[in-house]
C-alpha positions in Angstrom: -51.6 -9.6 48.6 -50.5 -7.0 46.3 -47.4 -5.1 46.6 -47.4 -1.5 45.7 -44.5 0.5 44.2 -44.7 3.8 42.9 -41.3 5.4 41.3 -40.5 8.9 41.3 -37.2 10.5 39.5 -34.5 13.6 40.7 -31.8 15.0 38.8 -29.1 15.2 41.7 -26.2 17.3 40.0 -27.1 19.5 36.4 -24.7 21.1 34.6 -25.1 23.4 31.6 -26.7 21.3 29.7 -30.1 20.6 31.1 -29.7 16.8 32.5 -33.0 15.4 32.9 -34.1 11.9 34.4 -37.9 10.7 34.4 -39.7 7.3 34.9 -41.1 5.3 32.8 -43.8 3.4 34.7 -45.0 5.1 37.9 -47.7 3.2 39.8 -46.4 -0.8 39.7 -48.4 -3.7 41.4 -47.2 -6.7 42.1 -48.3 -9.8 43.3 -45.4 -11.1 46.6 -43.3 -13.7 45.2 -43.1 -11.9 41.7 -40.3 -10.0 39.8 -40.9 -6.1 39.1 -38.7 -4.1 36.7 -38.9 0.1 37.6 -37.3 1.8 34.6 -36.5 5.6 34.1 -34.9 7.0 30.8 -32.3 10.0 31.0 -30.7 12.6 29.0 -27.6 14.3 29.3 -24.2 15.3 27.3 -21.8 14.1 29.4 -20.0 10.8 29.5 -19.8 10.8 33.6 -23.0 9.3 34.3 -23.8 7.6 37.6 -27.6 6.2 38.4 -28.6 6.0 42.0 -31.8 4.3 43.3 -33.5 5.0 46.7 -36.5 3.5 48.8 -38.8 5.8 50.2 -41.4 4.5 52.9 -44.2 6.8 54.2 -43.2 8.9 56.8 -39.7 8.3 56.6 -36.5 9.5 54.5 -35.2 8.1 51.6 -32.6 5.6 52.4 -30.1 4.5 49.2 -29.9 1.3 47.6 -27.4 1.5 45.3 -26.0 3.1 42.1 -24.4 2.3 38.5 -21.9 4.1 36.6 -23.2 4.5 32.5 -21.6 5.6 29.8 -17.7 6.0 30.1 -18.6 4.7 33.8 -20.0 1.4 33.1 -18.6 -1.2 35.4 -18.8 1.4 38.4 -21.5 -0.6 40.8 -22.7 -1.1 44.3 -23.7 -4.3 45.0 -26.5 -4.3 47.9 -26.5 -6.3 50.6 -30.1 -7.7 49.8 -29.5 -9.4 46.1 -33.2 -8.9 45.5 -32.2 -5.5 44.2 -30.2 -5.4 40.7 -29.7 -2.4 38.3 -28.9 -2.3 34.7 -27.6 1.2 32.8 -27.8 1.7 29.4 -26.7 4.5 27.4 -30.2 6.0 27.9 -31.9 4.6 30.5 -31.7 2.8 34.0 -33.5 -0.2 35.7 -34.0 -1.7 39.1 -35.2 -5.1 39.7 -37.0 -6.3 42.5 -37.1 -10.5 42.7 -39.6 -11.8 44.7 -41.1 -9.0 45.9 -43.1 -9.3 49.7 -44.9 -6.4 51.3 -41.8 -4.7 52.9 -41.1 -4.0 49.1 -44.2 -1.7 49.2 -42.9 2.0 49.1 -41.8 5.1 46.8 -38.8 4.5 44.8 -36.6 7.3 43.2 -34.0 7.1 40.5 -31.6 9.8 40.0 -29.0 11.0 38.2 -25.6 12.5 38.7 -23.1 13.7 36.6 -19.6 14.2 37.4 -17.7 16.8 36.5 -15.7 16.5 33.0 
């Protein structure tokens, strides 16, 4: 069975600057049992960066997965309850892992990005 993921980026908060956040792969397919890496590169000014990651299945609203601080926020993290999900932020860029994917994986995923104020 193949799982399909399709990943899809927002800017949640711009400022002045023209904050921008897009994906690097968009259609992913998997194999269930195997690891996929959804990566998305952004630009902004600011130091105050927070990366957020939803699921999107058809049909239905987004629901949040979690989010990682960058940039003068690194360290800032939610941990999700299902530890198949992991997120890594770099000064440029964000990624979410997906271990052992299964079927249920199969949906639209966003990334997006918020800056807090200065």
């Amino acid at each position: 069975m193949c799982v399909c993921l399709t990943l899809l980026c927002i800017t949640v908060l711009c400022s002045a600057f023209a904050d921008s956040i897009s994906p690097v792969n968009k259609d992913i397919s998997k194999r269930e049992g195997e690891s996929v890496t959804m990566s998305c590169l952004y630009d902004t000014r600011s130091n105050n960066v927070y990366l957020y990651w939803y699921r999107q299945y058809l049909n239905r609203e987004p629901e949040y997965l979690l989010y990682e601080g960058a940039r003068s926020y690194s360290g800032y993290k939610d941990t999700p309850d299902d530890h198949r999900f992991q997120s890594t932020a770099s000064q440029s860029s964000t990624e979410l892992t997906i271990t052992g994917v299964t079927m249920s994986d199969s949906a639209l995923y966003y990334c997006a990005l918020r800056v807090a104020a200065q």
